[in-house]
C-alpha positions in Angstrom: -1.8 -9.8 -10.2 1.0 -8.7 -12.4 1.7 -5.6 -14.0 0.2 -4.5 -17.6 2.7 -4.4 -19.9 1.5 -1.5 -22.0 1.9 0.7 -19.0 3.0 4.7 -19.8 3.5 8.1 -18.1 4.1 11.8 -19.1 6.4 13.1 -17.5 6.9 17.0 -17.1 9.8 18.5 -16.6 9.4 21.9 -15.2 12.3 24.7 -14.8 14.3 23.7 -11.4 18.2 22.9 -10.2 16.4 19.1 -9.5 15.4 18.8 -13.2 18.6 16.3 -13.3 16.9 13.9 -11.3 14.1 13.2 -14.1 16.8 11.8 -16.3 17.4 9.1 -13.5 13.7 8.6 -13.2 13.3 7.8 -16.9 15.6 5.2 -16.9 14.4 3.5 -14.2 10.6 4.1 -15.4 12.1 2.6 -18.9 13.6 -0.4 -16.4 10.3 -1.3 -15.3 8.8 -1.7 -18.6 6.8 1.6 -18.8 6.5 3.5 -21.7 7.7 7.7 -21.2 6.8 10.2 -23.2 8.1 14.0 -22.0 6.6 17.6 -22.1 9.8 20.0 -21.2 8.5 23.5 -19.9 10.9 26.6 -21.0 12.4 26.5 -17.8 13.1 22.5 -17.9 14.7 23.6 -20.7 17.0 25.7 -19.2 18.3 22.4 -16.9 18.2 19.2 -19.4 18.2 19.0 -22.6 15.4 17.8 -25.1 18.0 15.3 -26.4 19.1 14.2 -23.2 14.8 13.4 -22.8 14.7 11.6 -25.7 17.8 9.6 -26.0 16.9 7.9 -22.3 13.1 7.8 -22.9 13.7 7.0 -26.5 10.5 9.8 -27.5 10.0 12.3 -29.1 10.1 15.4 -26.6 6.8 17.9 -26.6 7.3 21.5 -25.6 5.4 23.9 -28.4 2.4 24.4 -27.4 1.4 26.0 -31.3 3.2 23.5 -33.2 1.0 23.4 -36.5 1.5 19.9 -37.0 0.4 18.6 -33.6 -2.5 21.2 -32.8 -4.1 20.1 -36.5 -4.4 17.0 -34.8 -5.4 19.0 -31.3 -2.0 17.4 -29.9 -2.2 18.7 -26.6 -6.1 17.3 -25.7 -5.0 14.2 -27.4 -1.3 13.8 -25.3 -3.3 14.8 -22.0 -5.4 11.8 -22.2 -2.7 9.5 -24.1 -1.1 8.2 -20.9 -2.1 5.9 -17.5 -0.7 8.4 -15.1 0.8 12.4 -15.8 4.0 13.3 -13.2 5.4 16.6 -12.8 8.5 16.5 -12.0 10.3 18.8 -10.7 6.9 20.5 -10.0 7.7 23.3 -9.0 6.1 26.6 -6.5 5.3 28.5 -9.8 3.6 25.0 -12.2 1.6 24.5 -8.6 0.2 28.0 -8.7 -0.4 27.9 -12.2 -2.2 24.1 -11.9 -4.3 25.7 -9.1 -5.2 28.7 -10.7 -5.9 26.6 -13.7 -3.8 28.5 -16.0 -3.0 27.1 -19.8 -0.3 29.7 -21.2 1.7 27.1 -21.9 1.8 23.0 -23.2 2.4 21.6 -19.7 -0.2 23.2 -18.2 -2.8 23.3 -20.8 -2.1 19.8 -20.9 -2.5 19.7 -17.5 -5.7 21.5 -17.8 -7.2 19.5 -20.4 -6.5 15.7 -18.9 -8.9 13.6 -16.6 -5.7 11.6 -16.4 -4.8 11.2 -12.6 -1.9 13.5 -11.7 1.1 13.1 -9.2 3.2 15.8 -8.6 6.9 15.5 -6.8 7.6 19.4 -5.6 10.6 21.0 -5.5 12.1 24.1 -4.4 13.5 26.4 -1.5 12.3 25.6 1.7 10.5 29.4 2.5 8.9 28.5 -0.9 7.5 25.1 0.0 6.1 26.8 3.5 5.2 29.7 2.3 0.9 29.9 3.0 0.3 30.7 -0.6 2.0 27.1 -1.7 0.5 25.2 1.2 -2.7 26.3 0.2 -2.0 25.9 -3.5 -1.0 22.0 -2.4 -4.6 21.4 -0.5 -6.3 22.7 -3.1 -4.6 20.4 -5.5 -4.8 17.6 -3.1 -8.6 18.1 -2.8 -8.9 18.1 -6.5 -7.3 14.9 -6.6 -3.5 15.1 -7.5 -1.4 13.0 -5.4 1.8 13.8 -4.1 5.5 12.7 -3.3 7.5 14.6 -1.4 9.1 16.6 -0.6 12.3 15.6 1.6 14.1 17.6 3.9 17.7 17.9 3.6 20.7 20.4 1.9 19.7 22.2 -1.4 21.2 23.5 -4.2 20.8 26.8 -2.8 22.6 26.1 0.7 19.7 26.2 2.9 18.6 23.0 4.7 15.0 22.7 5.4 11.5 20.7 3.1 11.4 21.3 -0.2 14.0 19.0 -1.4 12.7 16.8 -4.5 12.3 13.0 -3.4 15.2 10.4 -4.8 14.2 8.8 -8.1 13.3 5.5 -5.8 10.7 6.6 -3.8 9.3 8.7 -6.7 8.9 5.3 -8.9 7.7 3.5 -5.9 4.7 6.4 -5.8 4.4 5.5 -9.6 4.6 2.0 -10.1 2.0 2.0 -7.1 -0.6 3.8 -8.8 0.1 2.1 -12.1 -0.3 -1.3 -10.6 -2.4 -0.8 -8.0 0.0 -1.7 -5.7 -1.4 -1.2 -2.2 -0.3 -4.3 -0.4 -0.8 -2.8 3.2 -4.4 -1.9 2.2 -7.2 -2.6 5.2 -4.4 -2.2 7.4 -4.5 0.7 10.3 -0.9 1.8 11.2 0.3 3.9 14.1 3.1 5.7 13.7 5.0 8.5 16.9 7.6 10.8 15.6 9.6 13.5 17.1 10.6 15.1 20.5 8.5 15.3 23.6 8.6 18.6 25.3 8.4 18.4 29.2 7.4 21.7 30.7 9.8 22.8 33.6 7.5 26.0 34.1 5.2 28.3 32.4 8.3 29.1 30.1 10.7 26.0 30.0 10.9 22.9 28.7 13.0 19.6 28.7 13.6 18.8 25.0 16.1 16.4 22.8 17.4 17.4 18.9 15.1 14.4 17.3 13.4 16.3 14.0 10.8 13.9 13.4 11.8 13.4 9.4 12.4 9.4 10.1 8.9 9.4 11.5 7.0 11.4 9.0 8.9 9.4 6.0 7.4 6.0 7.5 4.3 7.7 7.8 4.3 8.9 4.4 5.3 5.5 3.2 2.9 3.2 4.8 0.3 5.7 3.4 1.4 5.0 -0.2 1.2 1.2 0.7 -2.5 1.7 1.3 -2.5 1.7 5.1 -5.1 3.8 6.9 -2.1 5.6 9.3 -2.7 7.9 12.2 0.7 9.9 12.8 1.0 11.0 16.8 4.3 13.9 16.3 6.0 15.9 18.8 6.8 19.2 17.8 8.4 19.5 14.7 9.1 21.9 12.0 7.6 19.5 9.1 4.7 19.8 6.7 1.9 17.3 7.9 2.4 14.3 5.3 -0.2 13.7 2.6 -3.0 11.0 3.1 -1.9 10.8 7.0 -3.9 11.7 10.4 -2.1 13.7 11.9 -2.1 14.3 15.9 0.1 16.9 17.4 1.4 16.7 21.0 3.5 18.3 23.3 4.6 15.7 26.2 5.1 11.9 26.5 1.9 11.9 28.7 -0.2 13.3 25.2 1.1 11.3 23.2 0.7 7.9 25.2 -3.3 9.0 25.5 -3.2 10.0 21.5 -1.4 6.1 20.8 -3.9 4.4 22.4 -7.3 6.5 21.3 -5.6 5.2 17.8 -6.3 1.2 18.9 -7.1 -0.8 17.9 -4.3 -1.2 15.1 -2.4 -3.8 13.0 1.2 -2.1 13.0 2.6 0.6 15.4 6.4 1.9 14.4 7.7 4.0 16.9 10.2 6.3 16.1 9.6 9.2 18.8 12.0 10.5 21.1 10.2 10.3 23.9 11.5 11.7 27.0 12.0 9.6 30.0 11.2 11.7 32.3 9.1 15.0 33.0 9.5 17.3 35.9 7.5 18.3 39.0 6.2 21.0 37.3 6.2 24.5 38.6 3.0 26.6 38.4 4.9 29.9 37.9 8.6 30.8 36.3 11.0 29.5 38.5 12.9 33.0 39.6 16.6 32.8 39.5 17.6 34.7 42.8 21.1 36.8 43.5 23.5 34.3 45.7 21.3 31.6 45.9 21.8 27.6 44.1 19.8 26.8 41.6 16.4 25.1 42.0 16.3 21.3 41.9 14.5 19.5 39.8 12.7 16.9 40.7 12.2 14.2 37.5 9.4 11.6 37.6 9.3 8.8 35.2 7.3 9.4 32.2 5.0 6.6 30.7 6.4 4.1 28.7 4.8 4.2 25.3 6.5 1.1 23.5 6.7 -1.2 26.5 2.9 -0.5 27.0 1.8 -0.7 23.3 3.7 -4.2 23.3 2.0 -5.5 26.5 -0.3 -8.6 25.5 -4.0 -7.3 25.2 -6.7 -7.9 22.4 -6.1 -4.6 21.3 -2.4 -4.9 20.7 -0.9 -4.6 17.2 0.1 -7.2 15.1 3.3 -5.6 14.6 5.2 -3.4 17.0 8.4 -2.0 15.9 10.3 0.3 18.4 13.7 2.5 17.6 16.5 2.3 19.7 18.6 5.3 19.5 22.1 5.1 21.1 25.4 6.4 21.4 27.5 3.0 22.2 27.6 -0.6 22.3 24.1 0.4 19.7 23.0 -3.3 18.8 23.7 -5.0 22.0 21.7 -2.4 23.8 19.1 -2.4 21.2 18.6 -6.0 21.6 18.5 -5.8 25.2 15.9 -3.2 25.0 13.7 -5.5 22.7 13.4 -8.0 25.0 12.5 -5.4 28.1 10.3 -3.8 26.0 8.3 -6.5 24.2 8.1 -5.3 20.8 8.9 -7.9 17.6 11.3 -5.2 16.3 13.5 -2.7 17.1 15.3 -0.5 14.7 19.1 0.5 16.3 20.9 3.9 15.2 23.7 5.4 16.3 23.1 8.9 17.2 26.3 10.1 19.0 27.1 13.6 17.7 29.6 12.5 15.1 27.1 10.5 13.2 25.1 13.5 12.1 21.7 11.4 12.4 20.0 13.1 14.8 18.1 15.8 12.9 19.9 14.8 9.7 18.5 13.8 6.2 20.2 10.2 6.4 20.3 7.0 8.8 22.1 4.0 9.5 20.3 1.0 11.3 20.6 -2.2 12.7 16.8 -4.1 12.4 16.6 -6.6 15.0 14.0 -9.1 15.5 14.1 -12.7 16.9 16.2 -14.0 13.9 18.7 -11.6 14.6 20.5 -8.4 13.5 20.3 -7.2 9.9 22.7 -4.3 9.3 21.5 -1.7 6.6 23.9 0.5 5.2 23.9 4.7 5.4 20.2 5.7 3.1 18.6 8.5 2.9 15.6 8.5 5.4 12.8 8.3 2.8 15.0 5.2 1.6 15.1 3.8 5.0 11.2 4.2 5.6 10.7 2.0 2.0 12.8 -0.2 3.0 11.4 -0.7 6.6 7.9 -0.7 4.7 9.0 -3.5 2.2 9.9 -5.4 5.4 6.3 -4.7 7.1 4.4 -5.8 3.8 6.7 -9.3 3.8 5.9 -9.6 7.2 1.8 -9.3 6.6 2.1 -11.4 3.2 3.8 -14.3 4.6 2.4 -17.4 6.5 3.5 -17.6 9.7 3.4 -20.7 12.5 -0.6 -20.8 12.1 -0.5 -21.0 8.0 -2.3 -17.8 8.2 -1.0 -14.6 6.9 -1.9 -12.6 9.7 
């Protein structure tokens, strides 16, 4: 089906650094044909300009909430309902709060109020802000009202601190768009597994054997197969990240867990799996290992761990359609990779180099090699939200097209 033509959002633009990036989205909405009409908040204000709104959107720009002239006409009931889809953007902590507590002290959130429009908000702000309880619980209750989110991403702020909170790139924020304007669900009926993270492999009571992974590449693909319409169950290590929207989420603490959580997920059509897990765990001890005056310290004795990909690749009825492993390595990255495709038995294997140089590992940004039995395709440096769209894309061509059977599968 293709899209309307007639297709339109209100977009508003609420009082934050990331304000900028709305400018970037309205030209990209106005790219792909859709019609933008903008409310600017005081604080928006205070970031763009209302010329700089309508000179790329090519609208008149709404902000008064009492202008005479529009509320004759009750503008702000008849601009709530006037579009297909309303985005907040940057939506900040305080237009969450104020959405939840169902405030209308001003246009944007008397229009905001008054719309049975459907709603998607892309938040942005400090990191302690986006995890503080009183936002996280502002977000569910939002969520279980209906509005549908993007974002946010983890990575550097304006404000110097590193952490979620970070607005999502213009890209992924029109992909959320177009895909509720369109309907565009192309992975919808499917079930997708997804592992992200570390493992943690007790040594004691007290200690642990752990590796720097942060999960974000996981969580993104999570988040992204979700907005394609996939039913996805997300099996993460411990990490310091939000739970996704729309995403089952099961937490674990060894390899061991998260094997059992991967396979109480089956039967599945596509398992990515982008966890670190650790290759081996230790004999455990039952109490703190003691460190004594003059004597060596204790040995360790390592037993392999299960081996999550190789067993979610093995032929069975409940295998996936699609298993896509991640190969992270510090040298010779796509000959190894490629090696460890075949070993393994997955259909794909997505290569990064995570030497400490690189800055991937726990970073905001990758750079892969996707391999498959055609070959290597190299993908240059993206942000990871960018990389999980991408590697989504990839997934939905793969389940659109016929393969040797003239069947999509």
């Amino acid at each position: 089906m293709g899209a309307r033509a007639d297709r339109s959002v209100l977009l508003v633009v609420c009082g934050g650094i990331a304000a900028y990036k709305a400018l970037e989205l309205i030209r990209r909405l106005r790219e792909n044909g859709i019609r933008v009409r903008t409310v600017l908040t005081e604080g928006g204000a205070r970031f763009v300009t209302p010329l700089s709104l309508q000179a790329l959107s090519g609208e008149r720009v709404f902000s008064d909430l009492f202008s005479l002239t529009d509320e004759s006409e009750m503008g702000h009931i008849a601009l709530s309902r006037s579009s297909d889809l309303i985005v907040v953007c940057p939506a900040t902590a305080d237009i969450l709060a104020r959405m939840s507590a169902g405030l209308a002290d001003d246009l944007a959130t008397t229009v905001l109020l008054a719309t049975d429009t459907p709603v998607l908000a892309a938040p942005a702000m400090n990191a302690r802000m986006w995890q503080h309880p009183a936002t996280q619980a502002n977000i569910a209750t939002l969520a279980a009202r209906g509005v549908a989110f993007v974002g946010p991403e983890t990575g550097l702020m304006a404000c110097n601190e590193h952490g979620p909170g970070r607005l999502a790139e213009p890209d992924s924020i029109l992909a959320a768009i177009l895909a509720r304007l369109d309907g565009a669900q192309p992975l919808a009926g499917r079930r997708a597994l997804v592992t992200a993270g570390p493992t943690h492999e007790p040594i004691d009571p007290v200690r642990y054997l752990a590796n720097r992974s942060s999960g974000t590449q996981g969580y993104a693909i999570a988040r992204a197969l979700a907005a394609a319409g996939a039913d996805v169950t997300l099996v993460s290590g411990p990490t310091t990240l939000p739970d996704p929207q729309g995403v089952h989420i099961v937490r674990v603490e060894t390899a061991r867990a998260m094997l059992a959580a991967c396979m109480q997920a089956l039967p599945c059509d596509i398992a990515v799996c982008t966890a670190a897990v650790a290759d081996w765990h230790v004999d455990e001890a039952p109490q703190k290992i003691k460190k004594t005056a003059g004597q060596p310290p204790p040995a360790l004795r390592l037993v392999p761990n299960p081996d999550i990909l190789a067993t979610l690749s093995q032929p069975s009825p409940a295998r996936p359609r699609l298993v896509v492993g991640f190969a992270a390595e510090t040298e010779h990255v796509v000959e190894h990779a490629t090696a460890k495709r075949l070993r393994k038995g997955c259909d794909w294997i997505v290569a990064n180099d995570v030497s400490p140089e690189s800055g991937i590992m726990g970073g905001a940004e990758n750079e892969i090699d996707l391999i498959d039995a055609a070959g290597c395709t190299h993908w240059p440096r993206l942000d990871k939200t960018q990389v999980a769209q991408r590697l989504v894309a990839r997934i939905t061509a793969f389940f659109n097209a016929p393969h040797v059977d003239g069947h999509t599968p």
